[in-house]
MIDOSE-1310 file (N, C-alpha, C; in nm, 2 decimals, decimal comma, always signed):
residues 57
xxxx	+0,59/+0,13/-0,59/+0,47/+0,06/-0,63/+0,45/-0,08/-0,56; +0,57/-0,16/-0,57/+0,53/-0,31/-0,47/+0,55/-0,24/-0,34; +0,53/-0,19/-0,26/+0,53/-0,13/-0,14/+0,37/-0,09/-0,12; +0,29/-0,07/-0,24/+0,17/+0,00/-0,26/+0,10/-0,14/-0,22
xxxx	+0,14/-0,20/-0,29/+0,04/-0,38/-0,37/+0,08/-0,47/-0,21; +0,20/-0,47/-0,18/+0,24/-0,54/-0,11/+0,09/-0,53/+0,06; +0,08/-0,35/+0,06/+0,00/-0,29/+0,16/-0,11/-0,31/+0,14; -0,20/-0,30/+0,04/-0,31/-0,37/-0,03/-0,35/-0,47/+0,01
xxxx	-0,23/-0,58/-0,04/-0,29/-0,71/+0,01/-0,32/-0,75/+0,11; -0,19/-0,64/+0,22/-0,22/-0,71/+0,38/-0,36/-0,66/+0,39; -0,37/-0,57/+0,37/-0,52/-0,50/+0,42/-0,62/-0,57/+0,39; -0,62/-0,64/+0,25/-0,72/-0,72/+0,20/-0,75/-0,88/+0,30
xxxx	-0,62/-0,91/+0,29/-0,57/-1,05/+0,41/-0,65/-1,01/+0,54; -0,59/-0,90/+0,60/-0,67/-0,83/+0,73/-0,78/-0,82/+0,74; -0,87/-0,77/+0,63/-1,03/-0,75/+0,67/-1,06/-0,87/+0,65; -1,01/-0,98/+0,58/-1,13/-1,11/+0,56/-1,06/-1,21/+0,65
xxxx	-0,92/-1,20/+0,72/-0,98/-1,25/+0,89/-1,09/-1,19/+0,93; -1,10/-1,09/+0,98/-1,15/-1,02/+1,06/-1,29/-1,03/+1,02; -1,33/-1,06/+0,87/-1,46/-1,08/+0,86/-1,50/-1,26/+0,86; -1,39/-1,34/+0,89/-1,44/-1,50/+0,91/-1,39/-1,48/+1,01
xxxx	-1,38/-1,40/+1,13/-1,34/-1,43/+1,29/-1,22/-1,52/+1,30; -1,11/-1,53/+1,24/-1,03/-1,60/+1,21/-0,87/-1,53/+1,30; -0,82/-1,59/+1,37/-0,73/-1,55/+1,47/-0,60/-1,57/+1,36; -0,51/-1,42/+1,37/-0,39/-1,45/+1,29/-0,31/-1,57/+1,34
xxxx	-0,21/-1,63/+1,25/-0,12/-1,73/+1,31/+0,01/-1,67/+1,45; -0,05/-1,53/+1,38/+0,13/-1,46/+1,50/+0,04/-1,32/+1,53; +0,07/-1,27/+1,70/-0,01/-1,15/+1,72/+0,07/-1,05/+1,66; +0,04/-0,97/+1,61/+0,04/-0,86/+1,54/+0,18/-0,81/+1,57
xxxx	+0,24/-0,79/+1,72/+0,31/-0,70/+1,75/+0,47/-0,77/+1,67; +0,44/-0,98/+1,71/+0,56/-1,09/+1,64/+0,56/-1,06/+1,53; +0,45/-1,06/+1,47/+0,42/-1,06/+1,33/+0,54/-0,90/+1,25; +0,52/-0,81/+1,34/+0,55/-0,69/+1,25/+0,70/-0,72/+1,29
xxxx	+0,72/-0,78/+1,39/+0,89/-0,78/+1,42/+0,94/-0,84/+1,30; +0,89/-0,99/+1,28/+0,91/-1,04/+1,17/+0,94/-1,01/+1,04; +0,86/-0,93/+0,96/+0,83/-0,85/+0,87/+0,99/-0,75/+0,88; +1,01/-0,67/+0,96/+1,10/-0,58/+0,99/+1,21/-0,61/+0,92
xxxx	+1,25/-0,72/+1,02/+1,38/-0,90/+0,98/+1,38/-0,89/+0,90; +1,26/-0,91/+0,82/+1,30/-0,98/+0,65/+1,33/-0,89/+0,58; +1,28/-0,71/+0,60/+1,35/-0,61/+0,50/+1,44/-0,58/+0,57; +1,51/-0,56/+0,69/+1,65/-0,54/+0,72/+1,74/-0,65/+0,64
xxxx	+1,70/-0,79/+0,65/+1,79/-0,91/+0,61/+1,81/-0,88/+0,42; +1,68/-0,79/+0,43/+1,70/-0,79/+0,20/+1,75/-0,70/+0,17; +1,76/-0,60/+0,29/+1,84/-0,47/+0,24/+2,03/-0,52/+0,28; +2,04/-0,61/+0,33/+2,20/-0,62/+0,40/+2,25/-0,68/+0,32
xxxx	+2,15/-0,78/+0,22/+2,23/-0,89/+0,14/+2,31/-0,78/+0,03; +2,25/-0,69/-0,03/+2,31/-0,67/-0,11/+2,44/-0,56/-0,11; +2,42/-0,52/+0,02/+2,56/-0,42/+0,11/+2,64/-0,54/+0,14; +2,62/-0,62/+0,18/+2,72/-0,70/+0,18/+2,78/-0,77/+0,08
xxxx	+2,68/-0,82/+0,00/+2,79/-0,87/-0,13/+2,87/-0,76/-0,20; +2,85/-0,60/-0,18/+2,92/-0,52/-0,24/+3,01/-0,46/-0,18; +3,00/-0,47/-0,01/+3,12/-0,43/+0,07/+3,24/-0,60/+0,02; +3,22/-0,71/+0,03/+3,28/-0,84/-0,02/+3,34/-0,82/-0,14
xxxx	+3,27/-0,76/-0,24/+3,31/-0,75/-0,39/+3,43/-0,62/-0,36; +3,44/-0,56/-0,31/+3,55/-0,43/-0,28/+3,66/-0,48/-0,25; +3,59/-0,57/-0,11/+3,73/-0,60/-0,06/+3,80/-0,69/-0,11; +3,76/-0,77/-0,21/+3,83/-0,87/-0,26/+3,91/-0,83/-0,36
x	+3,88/-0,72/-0,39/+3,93/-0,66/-0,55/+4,07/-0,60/-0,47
């Protein structure tokens, strides 16, 4: 469901650039790299605090 909302919004964000002619801050292609980063980086935190919590035990 926040995967749903999350897609929603961009799309809602997207058409009203696009309807004030308004240039994103990042082209699309940076922009999605970016984006990628941040769910690779939110999915590792928590593999990694639990690979950490093993090995320390």
């Amino acid at each position: 469901m926040n995967y749903l909302i999350s897609l929603l919004i961009g799309l809602g964000v997207g058409a009203l650039y696009a309807l004030l002619d308004f240039k994103s801050p990042a082209p699309p292609a940076i922009a999605l790299v970016g984006l990628l980063g941040m769910q690779i980086g939110e999915a590792l935190l928590p593999l990694g605090r639990q690979f950490l919590a093993q090995w320390l035990h």
